[in-house]
C-alpha positions, 0 to 999 in steps of 0.5 A: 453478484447481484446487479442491484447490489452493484449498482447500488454500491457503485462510487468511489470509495477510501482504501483505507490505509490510513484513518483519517485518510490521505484526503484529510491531511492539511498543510496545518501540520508541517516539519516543526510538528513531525519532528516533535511528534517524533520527539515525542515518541515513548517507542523507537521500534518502527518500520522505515519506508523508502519512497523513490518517486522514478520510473524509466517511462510512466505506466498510464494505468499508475497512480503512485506519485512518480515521473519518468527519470533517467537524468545522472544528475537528478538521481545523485541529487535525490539520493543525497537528499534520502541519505541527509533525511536519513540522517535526520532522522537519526538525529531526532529519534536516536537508538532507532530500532526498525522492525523492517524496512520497504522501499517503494516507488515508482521504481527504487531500482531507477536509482541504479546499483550503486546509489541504491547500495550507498543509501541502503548501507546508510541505513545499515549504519545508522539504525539498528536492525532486528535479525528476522527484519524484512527488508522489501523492495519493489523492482520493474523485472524488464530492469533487474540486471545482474548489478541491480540483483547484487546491490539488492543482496548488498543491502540485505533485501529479503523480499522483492515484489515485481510488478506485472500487472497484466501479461496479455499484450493487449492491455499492455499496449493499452497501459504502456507497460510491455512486459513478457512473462520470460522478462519477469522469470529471468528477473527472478532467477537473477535475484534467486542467484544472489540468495534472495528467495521469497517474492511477491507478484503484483497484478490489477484488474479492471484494466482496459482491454481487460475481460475474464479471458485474458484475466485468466491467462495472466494468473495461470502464468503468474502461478507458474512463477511460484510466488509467496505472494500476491497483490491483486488491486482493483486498477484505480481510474483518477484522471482528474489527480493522474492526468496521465491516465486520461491516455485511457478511454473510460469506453476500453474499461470494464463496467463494474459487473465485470469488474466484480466478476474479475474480483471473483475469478482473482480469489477463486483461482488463487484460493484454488492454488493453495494461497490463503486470502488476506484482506481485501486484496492479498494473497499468500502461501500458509507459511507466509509470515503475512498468513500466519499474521492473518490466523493470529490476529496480528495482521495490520494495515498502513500505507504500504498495505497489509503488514506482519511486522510489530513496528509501533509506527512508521517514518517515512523517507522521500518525496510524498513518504508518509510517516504514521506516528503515535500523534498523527499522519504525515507527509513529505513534499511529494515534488522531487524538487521541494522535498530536495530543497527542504531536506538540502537545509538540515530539517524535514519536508514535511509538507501536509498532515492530520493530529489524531483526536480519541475519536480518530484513533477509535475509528481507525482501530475499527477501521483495521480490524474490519479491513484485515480480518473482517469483524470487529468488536465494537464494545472492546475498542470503544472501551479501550479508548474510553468511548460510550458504547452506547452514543458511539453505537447509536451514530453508527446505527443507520449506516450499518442498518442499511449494510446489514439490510444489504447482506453486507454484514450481521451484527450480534450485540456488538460484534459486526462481521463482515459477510461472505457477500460483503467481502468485495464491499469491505470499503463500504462497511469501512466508510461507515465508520469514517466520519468524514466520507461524505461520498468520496465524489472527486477524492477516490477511486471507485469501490469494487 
């Protein structure tokens, strides 16, 4: 890439999934609002997102809201606590049909087979569940044991994304996770075992130690997995929010150049293997439903990342879970302990969030369509949403004046695509639709 272009485009930037983002959500919005916004709802077909905020040790690179847990006592609490929001839940939005189900972490099987079967044949129990649902579930391969593989069954888990992140010792030594590639096979024959076929690998770039070398190996030995997907992320450096990552020297990081060249290496490698690109930063085999969303045009994007599933909103569960309804964001208590508290009491914990106006609503359209598929139709939406294009267009004017002089987009009347040059910069062209985006200095993760 261009030095200058680098350079110029160098600052931390939203990842967008959510418009307005996470850092416009207020304590304005709390329980009593979530649950009439849920009241509200004229659809009850969702996607249901499971957040169990546990590890069995703190990965330093991490920036997921999670601590190490390893107490009985703690985990029996918190999984009563999902099983009574559940019940909330149910309460509130009865008939609930889920269009899918993804349960996220930290690690969810931390909670251990039997508590994590107990909460997943809750589920089962109190919501009705589409047959070609998928049910998704993050799981650390250096603990997928024959009883977390079961329970996993039990549950009707249909996917299972493993983190890995790098596989040369080095950098796992630098990042506290040590992880052999023999770990990460076995964990996935013992899951094939139980019926459980398609997989996702999760992997990060710009990691410390990191360089092509090494970058190269890792995706020559993931490759050998034979995973439907991937999820290759840009390692987001926020000491400032994650104390825990100030164990990694910013001299033992890749520059932004190299991190760019990461960027590259990941898309032609994978490409190269037969994986088709989605978005910013997945990749999956043509067959994959998330691929065949992409050439359809009906790939969206929340805070679980690129999605396929139909779902009209998402209700969050557990600390920190984010619920994206019709009427706005929110947010649980992301402490264990307030969220266990509030939720011991019969209602929700919800403890921050942001109303969507029209405007909101227009941008975050804007904003997913050139996050999932690159261009977007700038008179459609705003025609959709009741908005003159014309005044809507003429604010936009200077910032994508600049993106296009940089070769980042081309615009032909109203269309606005983004260039081939401009894909690793999808974020920048994204923030110019984001009225709030002042910068991000503080708030964001770095843009490449």
């Amino acid at each position: 890439m261009d030095p200058a272009l680098l350079a110029a485009y160098d600052r931390p930037v939203p990842r967008y999934t959510s418009y307005p983002t996470a850092a416009q959500f207020t304590p304005s919005v709390g329980a009593a609002q979530h649950e009439a916004w849920l009241r509200a709802l004229n659809e009850i077909s969702a996607s249901l997102y499971v957040h169990v905020p546990f590890c069995k040790e703190l990965c330093w690179y991490c920036a997921c809201h999670t601590m190490a847990m390893n107490r009985p006592g703690t985990l029996d609490s918190y999984a009563d606590a999902l099983l009574r929001e559940l019940e909330t839940l149910a309460g509130v939005v009865p008939g609930l049909i889920l269009e899918g189900v993804q349960w996220g972490g930290g690690t969810p099987s931390q909670l251990g087979a039997a508590r994590l079967e107990a909460v997943g044949k809750r589920i089962a129990a109190l919501f009705d569940r589409r047959c070609d649902a998928e049910v998704s579930l993050e799981i650390d391969p250096r603990r997928c044991d024959r009883e977390i593989a079961a329970a996993a069954a039990a549950i009707g888990v249909t996917r299972v994304s493993l983190g890995v992140q790098d596989f040369d010792e080095g950098v796992q030594a630098a990042i506290n996770r040590r992880q052999s590639f023999t770990d990460t096979a076995d964990a996935i024959d013992r899951l094939r075992a139980v019926g459980i076929g398609r997989f996702n690998i999760d992997l990060v770039y710009g990691l410390p130690h990191q360089t092509l070398e090494t970058l190269a190996a890792t995706l020559d030995l993931a490759l050998k997995l034979g995973p439907d997907r991937f999820a290759v992320f840009g390692y987001a450096h926020v000491p400032w929010m994650k104390p825990h990552q100030k164990l990694i020297e910013n001299a033992d990081l890749p520059d932004n150049a190299l991190r760019a060249a990461m960027s590259t290496l990941v898309a032609e490698r994978l490409v190269t293997a037969g994986y088709c690109r989605i978005g910013l930063d997945h990749y999956a085999r043509p067959g994959d439903r998330l691929a065949r969303a992409a050439a359809a045009g009906t790939l969206h994007r929340n805070f679980q990342g690129y999605v396929a599933d139909r779902a009209a909103f998402v209700a969050g569960i557990g600390a920190s879970a984010i619920s994206s309804l019709p009427r706005g964001f929110t947010q649980n208590a992301a402490d264990p302990s307030r969220y266990m508290a509030a939720v011991a009491t019969g209602g929700f914990a919800t403890a921050r969030g942001v109303a969507l106006t029209r405007d909101d609503r227009l941008r975050g359209a804007i904003i997913e369509r050139v996050m999932c598929h690159n261009a977007v139709d700038l008179a459609a939406l705003c025609s959709e949403y009741q908005v003159s294009h014309k005044a809507f267009r003429a604010s936009l004017d200077p910032h994508l004046d600049r993106l296009e002089r940089d070769g980042l987009i081309r615009r032909a009347d109203a269309q606005v695509t983004v260039t081939e040059t401009g894909r690793p910069f999808v974020r920048f062209v994204c923030a110019a639709f984001d009225r709030h985006y002042a910068g991000g200095a503080g708030r964001h993760s770095r843009g490449l």
